[in-house]
C-alpha positions in Angstrom: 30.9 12.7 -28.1 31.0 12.6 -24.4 28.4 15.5 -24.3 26.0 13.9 -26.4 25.9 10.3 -23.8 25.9 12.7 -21.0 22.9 14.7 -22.7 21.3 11.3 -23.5 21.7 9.7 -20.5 20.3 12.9 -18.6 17.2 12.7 -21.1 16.6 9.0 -20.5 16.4 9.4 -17.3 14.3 12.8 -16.9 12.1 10.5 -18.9 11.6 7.3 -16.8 11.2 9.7 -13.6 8.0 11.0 -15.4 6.6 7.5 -15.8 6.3 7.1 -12.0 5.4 9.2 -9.1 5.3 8.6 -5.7 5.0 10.8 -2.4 7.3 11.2 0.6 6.4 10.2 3.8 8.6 9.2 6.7 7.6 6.0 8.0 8.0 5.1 11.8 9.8 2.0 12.8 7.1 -0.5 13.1 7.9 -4.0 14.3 7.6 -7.1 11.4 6.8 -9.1 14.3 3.9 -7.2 14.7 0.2 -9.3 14.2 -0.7 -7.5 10.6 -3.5 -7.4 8.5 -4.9 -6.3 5.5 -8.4 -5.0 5.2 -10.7 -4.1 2.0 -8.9 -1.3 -0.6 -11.5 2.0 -1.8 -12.0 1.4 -5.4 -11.7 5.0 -7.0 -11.5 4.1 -10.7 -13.2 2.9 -13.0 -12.2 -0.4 -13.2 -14.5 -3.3 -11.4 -13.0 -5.1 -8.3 -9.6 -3.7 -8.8 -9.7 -3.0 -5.5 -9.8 -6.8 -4.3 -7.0 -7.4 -7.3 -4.7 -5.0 -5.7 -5.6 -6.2 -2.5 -4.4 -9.9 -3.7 -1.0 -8.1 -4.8 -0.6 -6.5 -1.7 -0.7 -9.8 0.2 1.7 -11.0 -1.9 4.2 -7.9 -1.9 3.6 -7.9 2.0 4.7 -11.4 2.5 8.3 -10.8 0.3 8.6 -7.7 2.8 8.8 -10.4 5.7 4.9 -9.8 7.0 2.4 -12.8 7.3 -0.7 -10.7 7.0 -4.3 -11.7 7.4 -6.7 -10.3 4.8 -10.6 -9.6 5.7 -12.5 -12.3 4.7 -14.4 -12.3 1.9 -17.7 -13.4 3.3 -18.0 -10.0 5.8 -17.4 -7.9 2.6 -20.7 -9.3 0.8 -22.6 -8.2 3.4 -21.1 -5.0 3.5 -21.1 -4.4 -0.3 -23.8 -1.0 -0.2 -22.4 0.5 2.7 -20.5 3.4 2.0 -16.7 3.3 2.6 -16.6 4.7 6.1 -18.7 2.1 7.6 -16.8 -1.0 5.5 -13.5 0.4 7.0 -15.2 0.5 10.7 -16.4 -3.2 10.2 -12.7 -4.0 9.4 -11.5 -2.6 11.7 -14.1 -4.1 14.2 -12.4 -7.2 12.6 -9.4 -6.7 13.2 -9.7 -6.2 16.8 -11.8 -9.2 17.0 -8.6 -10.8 15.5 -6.4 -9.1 17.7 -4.4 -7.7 15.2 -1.7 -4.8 15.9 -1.6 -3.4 12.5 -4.0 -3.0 9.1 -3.3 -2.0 6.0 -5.7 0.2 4.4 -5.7 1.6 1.0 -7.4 2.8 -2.1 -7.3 2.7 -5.8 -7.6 5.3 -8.0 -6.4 4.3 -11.2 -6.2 0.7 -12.4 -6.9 0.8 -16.7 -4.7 0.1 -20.1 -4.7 4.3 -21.6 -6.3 4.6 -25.2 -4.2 4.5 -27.8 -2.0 2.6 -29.5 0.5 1.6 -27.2 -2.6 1.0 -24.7 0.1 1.4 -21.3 -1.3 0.2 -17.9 -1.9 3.1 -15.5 -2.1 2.7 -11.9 -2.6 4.5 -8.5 -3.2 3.6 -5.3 -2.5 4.8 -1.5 -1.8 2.8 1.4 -2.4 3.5 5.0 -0.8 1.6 7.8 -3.6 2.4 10.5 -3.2 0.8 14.5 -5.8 -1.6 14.5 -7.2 -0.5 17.8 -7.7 3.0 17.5 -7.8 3.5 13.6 -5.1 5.7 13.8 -3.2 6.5 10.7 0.6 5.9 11.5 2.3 6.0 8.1 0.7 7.0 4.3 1.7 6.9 1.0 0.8 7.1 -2.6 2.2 6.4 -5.8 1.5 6.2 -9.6 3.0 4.6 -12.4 2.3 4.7 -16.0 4.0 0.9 -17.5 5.1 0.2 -20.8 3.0 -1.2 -23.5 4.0 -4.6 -23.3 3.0 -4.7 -19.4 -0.1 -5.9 -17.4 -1.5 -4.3 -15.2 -1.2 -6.5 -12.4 3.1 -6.1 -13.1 2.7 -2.2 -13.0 0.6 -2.7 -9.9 2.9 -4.8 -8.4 5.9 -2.4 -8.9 3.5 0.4 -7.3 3.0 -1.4 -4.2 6.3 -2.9 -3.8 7.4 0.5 -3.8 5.2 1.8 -1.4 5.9 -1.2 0.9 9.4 -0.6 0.6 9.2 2.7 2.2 7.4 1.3 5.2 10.4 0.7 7.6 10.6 -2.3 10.2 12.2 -3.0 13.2 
């Protein structure tokens, strides 16, 4: 009997490991005290403005890690809307030192939908980037993915996805 909970437990959780996956970067010590700020997330999917939705997650996830980020405003983006993403990140980032800002965080999306099928799960992926604001310089990256359970948004899938990748970020 004991076999068959050990057997069970071991298959329970082989199977929740293969509902998420994440990469494993070290993250330097970067201090909380820092002047952050988050600037416009690379929309890979196929899913309209789930880049500014995860962007609106990430503030929030940001702020219960202990950060007071400021986020690009939105009236800089219209402008930039048909540029292609290497000239919206330089504007940020042209921004940010405007702003004075020590730290951005930079990111992409490259999943955000509900899968077909009956259970219709939320998907998501996304990177971050933690890049020095006055150089560009990427400092710390990470990515993770996470298929949720049919009951779940996708904003709560999202959410668990970032926090996770926030959570590896360590501060000083």
């Amino acid at each position: 009997m004991q076999a068959i909970r050990n057997l069970s437990l071991a298959l329970a959780v082989l199977f929740v490991a293969g509902c998420a996956s994440f990469t494993d970067d070290a993250s330097p010590s970067l201090p909380r005290s820092a002047q952050w700020g988050i600037v416009p997330m690379v929309n890979y999917s196929q899913t309209p403005q789930a880049g500014e939705r995860s962007e609106q997650i990430l503030l929030s996830v940001l702020s219960s890690h202990g950060l007071q980020p400021r986020v690009y405003p939105a009236s800089t983006r219209g402008e930039q809307a048909l540029m292609d993403d290497n000239e919206r990140l330089a504007g940020a980032l042209d921004w940010a030192r405007e702003q004075k800002l020590d730290y951005v965080v930079a990111g992409s999306v490259e999943e955000w939908q509900y899968k077909n099928g009956l259970d219709g799960e939320p998907a998501v992926g996304i990177s971050l980037r933690v890049l020095e604001a006055d150089s560009g310089r990427v400092l710390w990256s990470k990515s993770g993915a996470r298929a949720g359970w049919s009951r779940e948004s996708l904003a709560g899938t999202a959410q668990k996805v970032l926090d996770t990748l926030v959570g590896a970020l360590r501060f000083e």
